[in-house]
C-alpha positions in Angstrom: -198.2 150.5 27.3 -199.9 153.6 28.6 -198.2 154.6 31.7 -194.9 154.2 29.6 -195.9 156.8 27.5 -197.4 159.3 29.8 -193.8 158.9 31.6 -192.0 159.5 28.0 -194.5 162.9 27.4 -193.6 164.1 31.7 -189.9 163.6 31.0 -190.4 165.7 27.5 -192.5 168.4 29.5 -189.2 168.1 32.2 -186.9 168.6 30.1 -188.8 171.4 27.7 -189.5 173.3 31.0 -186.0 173.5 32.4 -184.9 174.9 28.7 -187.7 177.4 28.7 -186.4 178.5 32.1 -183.0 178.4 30.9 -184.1 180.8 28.0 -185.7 182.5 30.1 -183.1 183.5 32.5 -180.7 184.3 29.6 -183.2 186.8 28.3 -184.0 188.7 31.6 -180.1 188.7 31.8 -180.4 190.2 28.4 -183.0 192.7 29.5 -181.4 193.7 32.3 -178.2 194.7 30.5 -179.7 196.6 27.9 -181.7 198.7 30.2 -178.7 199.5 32.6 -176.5 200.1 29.0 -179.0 202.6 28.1 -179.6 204.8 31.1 -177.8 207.5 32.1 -177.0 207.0 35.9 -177.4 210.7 38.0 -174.1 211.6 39.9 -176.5 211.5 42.8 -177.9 208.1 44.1 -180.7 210.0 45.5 -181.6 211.8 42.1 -184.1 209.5 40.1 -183.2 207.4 37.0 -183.2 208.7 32.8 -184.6 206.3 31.0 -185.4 208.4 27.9 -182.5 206.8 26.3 -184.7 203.3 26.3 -187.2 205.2 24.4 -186.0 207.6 22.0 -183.4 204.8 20.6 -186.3 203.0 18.2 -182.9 200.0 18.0 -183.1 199.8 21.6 -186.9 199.9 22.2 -187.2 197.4 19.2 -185.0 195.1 20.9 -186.3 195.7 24.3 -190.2 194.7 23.1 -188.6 191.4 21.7 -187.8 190.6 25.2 -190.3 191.3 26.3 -192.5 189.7 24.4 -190.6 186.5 24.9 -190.4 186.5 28.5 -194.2 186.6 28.0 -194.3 183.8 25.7 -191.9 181.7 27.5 -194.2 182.1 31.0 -197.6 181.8 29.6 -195.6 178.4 28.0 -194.2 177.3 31.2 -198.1 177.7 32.8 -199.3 175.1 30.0 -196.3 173.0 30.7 -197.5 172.8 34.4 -201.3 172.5 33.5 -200.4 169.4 30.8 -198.3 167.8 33.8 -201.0 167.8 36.0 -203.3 166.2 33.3 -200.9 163.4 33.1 -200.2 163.2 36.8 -203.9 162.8 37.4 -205.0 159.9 34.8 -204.9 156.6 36.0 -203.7 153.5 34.7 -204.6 149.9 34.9 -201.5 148.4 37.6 -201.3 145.0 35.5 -201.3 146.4 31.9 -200.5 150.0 32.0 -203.8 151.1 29.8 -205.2 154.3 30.8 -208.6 153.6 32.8 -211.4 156.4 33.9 -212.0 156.9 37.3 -215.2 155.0 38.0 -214.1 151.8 35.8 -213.8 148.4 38.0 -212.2 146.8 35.0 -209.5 147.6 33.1 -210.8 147.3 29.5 -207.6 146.2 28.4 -206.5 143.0 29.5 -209.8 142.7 32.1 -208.0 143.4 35.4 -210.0 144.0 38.4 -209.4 147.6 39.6 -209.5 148.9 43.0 -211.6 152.1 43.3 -210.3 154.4 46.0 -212.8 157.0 46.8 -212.1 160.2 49.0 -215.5 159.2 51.3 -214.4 155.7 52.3 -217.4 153.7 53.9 -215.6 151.8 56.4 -218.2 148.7 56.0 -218.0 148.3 52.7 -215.2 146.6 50.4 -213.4 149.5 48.7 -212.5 146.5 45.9 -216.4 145.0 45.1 -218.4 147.5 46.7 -220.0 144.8 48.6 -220.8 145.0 52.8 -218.2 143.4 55.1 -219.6 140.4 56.6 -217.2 140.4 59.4 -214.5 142.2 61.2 -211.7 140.1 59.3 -208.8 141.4 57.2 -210.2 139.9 53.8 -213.3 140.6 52.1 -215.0 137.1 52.3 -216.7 138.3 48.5 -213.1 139.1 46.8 -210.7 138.1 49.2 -209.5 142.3 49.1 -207.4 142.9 52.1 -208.6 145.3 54.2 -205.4 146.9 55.0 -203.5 147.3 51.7 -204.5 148.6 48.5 -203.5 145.3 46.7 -206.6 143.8 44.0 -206.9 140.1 44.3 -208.3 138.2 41.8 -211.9 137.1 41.9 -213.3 133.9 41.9 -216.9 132.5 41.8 -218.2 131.9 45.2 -218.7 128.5 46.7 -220.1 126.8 49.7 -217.5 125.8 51.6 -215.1 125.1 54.9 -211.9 127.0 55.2 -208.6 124.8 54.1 -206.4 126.5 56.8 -208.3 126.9 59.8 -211.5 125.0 59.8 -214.2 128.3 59.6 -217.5 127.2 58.7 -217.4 129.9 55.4 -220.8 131.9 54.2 -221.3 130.0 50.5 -220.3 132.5 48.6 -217.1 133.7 49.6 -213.9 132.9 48.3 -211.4 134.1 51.2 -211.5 133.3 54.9 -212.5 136.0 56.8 -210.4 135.0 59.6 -206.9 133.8 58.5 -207.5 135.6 54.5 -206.4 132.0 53.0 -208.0 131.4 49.7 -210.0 128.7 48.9 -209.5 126.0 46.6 -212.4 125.8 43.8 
């Protein structure tokens, strides 16, 4: 299963993320106390600091590059991390079988799933599910029996010519749903 897996990568980006910031930390903590170990400190506050013993000590400059350079690797690291997160956050998967799906599939290719297609523009006369126009102001789509006000995929059916079960509509011969009461009808 798809979305399983992108879960099992985000949890290993999680977790490799809080030990590159742990590692980080440690070596700015590291930094930091080799810098104030080798700098002489004026008796004066107001005098300005030596730091000539950072750079005529080649141990101590070796060891402060090395830092440095980590620090650099660890954020440029960190940055993919977040990138590669976003990447999984934004593919989407088929709700019934977990496969990953593109954006402007209607099918899952998978296991066949009708998928709801949310777009950003929504075209309040048109099904978000089919595509198709609303033939009324009912809560179900009378092609795919969508309901307006959720985000839940029904199944489709054929359309057929018929009266609804539930309340007695006179129904348009291809829809499956009642437009009025949303009760599916019996093939």
């Amino acid at each position: 299963m798809a979305s399983r897996i992108i879960e099992e990568k985000k949890g290993k980006l999680a977790n490799e993320e809080k030990e590159l910031q742990r590692k980080m930390q440690a070596d700015c903590a590291a930094l930091g106390w080799l810098v104030s170990s080798n700098i002489s400190n004026p008796s004066d506050v107001q005098s300005d600091i030596d730091f000539s013993g950072l750079m005529n000590d080649a141990e101590v400059h070796k060891q402060l590059n090395e830092l440095l350079i980590s620090i650099k690797k660890q954020s440029m690291r960190l940055e993919e991390i977040k990138r590669e997160t976003e990447e999984l956050e934004a593919l989407k998967t088929c709700p019934k079988c977990g496969n990953i799906v593109g954006e402007d599939e209607l099918f899952c290719a998978s296991c066949g799933e009708r998928l709801v297609k949310m777009t950003a523009n929504v075209d309040e006369n048109v099904c978000p599910q089919c595509g198709k126009p609303k033939k009324s102001d009912g809560a179900f789509c009378v092609f795919c029996g969508f309901r307006f006000n959720s985000q839940e995929p029904q199944k489709m059916e054929a359309p057929k010519e018929r009266t609804c079960v539930k309340c007695g509509t006179k129904l348009p011969d291809d829809v499956v749903f009642c437009h009025v009461c949303g009760c599916k009808q019996p093939e």
